[in-house]
C-alpha positions in Angstrom: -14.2 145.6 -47.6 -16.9 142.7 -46.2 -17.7 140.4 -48.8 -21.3 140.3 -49.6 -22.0 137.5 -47.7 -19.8 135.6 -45.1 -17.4 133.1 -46.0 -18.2 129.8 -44.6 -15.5 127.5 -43.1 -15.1 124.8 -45.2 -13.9 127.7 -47.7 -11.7 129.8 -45.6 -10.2 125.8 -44.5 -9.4 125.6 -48.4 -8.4 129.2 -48.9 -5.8 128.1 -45.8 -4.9 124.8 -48.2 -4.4 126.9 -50.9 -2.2 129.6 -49.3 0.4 127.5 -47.7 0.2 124.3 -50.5 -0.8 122.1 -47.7 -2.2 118.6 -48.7 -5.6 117.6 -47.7 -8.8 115.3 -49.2 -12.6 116.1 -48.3 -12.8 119.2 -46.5 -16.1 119.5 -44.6 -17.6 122.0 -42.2 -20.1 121.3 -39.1 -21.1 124.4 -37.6 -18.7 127.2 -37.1 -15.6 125.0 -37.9 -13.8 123.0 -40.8 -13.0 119.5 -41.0 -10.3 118.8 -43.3 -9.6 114.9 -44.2 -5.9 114.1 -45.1 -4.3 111.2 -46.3 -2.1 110.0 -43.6 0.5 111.4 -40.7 2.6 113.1 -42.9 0.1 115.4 -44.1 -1.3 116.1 -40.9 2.3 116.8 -40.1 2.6 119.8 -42.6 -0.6 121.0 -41.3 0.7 121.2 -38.1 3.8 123.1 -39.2 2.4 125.5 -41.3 -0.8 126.6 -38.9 0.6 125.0 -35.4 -1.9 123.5 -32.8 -2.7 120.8 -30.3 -2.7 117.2 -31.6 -4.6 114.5 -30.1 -5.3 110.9 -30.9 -8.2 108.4 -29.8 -8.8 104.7 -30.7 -10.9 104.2 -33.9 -11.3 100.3 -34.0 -9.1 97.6 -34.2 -5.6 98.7 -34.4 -6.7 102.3 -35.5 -6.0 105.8 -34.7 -7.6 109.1 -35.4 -5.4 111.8 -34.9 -6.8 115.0 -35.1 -5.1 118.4 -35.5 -7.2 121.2 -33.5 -6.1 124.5 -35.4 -7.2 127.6 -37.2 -6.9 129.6 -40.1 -4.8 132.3 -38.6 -2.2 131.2 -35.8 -5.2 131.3 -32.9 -7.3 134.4 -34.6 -9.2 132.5 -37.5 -12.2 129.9 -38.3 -11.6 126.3 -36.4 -9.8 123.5 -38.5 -9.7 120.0 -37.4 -7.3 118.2 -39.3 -8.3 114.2 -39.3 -5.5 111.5 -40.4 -6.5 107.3 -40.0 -3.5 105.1 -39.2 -2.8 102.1 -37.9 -2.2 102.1 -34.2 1.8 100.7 -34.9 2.2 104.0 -36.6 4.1 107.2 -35.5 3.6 110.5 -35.3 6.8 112.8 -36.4 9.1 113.4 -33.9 8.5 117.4 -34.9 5.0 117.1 -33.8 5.7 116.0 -30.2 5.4 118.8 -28.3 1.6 119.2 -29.7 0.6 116.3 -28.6 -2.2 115.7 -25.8 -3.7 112.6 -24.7 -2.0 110.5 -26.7 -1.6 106.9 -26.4 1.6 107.2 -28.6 3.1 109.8 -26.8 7.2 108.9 -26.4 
């Protein structure tokens, strides 16, 4: 059964939260994808080990990274989710999370 009218992605991101109890702040959408904001590596961690994906990282000022998590709702099927952590540029990512990683300055 279609629901009456189409979910849009910010939902299905929080519908996604919901389902596996993964952690996450403002959850946004800009055109056919969700941006979901989460309080630091660890969360984006359990994003990534619950959904999977392809990490990056880029420079966000002054001894800052953005890491990004570039996901979906269903294991490469569903809506985009970009999963967005801020940390300093001294902190690391999980060791779990390394074969994600691309383009990363922190990259072991």
């Amino acid at each position: 059964m279609k629901p009456i009218r189409p979910l849009s992605p910010a939902l299905k991101a929080h519908t996604t939260a919901d389902l596996h109890g993964l952690p996450h702040g403002r959850i946004t959408e800009q055109g056919t994808e969700a941006h979901v904001f989460v309080a630091d590596l660890d969360d984006l961690t359990a994003w990534w080990m619950a959904l999977e994906g392809r990490i990056t990282c880029q420079n966000a000022g002054p001894g800052v990274c953005l890491w990004t998590l570039h996901t979906n709702t269903d294991h490469g099927r569903g809506t985009p989710i970009r999963v967005h952590a801020l940390a300093l540029d001294t902190d690391l990512i999980d060791d779990d999370c390394r074969t994600a990683i691309n383009n990363s300055p922190h990259a072991a």
